[in-house]
C-alpha positions as CSV (number, residue, x, y, z in Angstrom):
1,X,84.0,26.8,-9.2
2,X,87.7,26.4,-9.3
3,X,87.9,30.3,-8.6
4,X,90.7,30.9,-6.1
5,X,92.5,33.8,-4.0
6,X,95.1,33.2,-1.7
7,X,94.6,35.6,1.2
8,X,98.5,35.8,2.2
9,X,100.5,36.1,-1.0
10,X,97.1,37.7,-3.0
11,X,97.5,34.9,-5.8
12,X,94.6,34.2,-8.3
13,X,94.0,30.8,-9.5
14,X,91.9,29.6,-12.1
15,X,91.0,28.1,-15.0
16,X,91.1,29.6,-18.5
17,X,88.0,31.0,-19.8
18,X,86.7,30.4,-15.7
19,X,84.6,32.9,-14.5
20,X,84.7,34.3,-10.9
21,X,85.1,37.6,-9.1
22,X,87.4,39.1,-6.5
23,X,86.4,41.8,-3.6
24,X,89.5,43.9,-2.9
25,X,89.1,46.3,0.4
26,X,91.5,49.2,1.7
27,X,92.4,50.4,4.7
28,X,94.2,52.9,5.9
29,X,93.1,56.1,3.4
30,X,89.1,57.3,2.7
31,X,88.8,57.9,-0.2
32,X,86.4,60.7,-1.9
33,X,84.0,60.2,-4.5
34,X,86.2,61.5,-7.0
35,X,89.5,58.7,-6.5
36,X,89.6,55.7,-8.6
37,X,91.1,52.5,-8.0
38,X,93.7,51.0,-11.4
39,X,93.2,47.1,-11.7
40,X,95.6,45.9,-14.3
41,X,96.9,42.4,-15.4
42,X,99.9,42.1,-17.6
43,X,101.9,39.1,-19.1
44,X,105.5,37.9,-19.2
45,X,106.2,40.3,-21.6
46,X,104.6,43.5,-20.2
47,X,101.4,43.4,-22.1
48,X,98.3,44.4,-20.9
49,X,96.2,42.0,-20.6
50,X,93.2,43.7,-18.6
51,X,92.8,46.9,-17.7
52,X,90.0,48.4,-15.7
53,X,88.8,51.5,-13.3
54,X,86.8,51.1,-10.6
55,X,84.9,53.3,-8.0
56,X,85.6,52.5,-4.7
57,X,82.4,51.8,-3.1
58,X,83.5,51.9,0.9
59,X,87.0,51.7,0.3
60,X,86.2,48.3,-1.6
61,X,85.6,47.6,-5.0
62,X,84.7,43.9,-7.1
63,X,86.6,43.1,-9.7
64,X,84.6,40.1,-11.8
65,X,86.3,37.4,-14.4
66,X,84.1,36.8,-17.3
67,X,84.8,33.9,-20.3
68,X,86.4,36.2,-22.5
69,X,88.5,37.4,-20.3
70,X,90.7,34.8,-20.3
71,X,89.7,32.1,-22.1
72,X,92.5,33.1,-24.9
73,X,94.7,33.0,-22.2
74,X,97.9,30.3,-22.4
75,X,98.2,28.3,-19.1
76,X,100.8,30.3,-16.9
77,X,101.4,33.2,-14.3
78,X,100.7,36.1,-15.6
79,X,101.1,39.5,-13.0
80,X,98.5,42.3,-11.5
81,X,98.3,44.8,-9.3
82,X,96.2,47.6,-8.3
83,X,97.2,51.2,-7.9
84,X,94.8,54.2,-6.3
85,X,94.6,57.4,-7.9
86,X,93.3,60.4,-5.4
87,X,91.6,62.9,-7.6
88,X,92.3,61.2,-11.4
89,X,93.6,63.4,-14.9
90,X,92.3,62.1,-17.1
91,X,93.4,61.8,-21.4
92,X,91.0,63.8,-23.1
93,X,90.9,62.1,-26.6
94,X,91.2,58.3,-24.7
95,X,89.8,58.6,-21.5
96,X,92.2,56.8,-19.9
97,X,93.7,57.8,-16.6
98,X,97.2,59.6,-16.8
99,X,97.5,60.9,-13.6
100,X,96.3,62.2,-10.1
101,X,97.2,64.5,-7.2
102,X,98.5,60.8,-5.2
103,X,99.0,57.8,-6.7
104,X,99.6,54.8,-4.9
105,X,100.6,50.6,-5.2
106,X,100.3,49.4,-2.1
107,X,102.0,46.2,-3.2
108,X,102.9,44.2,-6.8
109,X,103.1,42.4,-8.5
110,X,101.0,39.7,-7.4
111,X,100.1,36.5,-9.5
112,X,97.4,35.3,-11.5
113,X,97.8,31.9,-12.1
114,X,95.4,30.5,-15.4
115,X,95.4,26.7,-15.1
116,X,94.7,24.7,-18.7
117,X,91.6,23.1,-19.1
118,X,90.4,20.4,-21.7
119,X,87.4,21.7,-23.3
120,X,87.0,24.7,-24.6
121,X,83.8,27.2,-24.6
């Protein structure tokens, strides 16, 4: 699989429409049952591209790359980051998160680099 992640700068490689999956761990906090973690990728432009909660299972959680999840995608660099939420608020009519008693990026943006491909699925 040409699923990549660099482990110094946190870069993302791969192809459009590629699937593959990332591990992210944290140190330095425990976090309770309650705390989320905030994955989000975003374009040039400051669109949202994905946007996803997870639990944090042991301080780590899995985010996983599916074929539609980029296979729309134009070849580029496109930008992510996560942010932790201790104790999430959440939008009642949405569901979405809107804020927390700490929130925290320990670092961002990183890249996601989508290489082209020739065929398409």
């Amino acid at each position: 699989m040409s699923f990549h992640v660099d482990a110094t700068t946190k870069t993302i490689t791969m192809h459009r429409g590629d699937t593959g999956e990332v591990t992210i761990s944290v140190t330095g906090h425990t976090f309770g049952a309650d705390d989320r973690a905030l994955f989000t990728v975003k374009d040039g432009s400051g669109s949202e591209i994905i946007k996803r909660v997870y639990e944090l299972d042991s301080n780590e959680f899995t985010v996983t790359f599916a074929n539609a999840d980029t296979d729309y995608l134009a070849p580029g660099q496109y930008n992510w980051d996560v942010r932790y939420v201790i104790d999430p608020q959440y939008d009642p009519n949405s569901g979405e998160i809107i804020d927390g008693d700490g929130v925290s990026t320990p670092g961002s943006p990183y890249s996601l680099m989508i290489l082209g491909t020739v065929g398409q699925i």
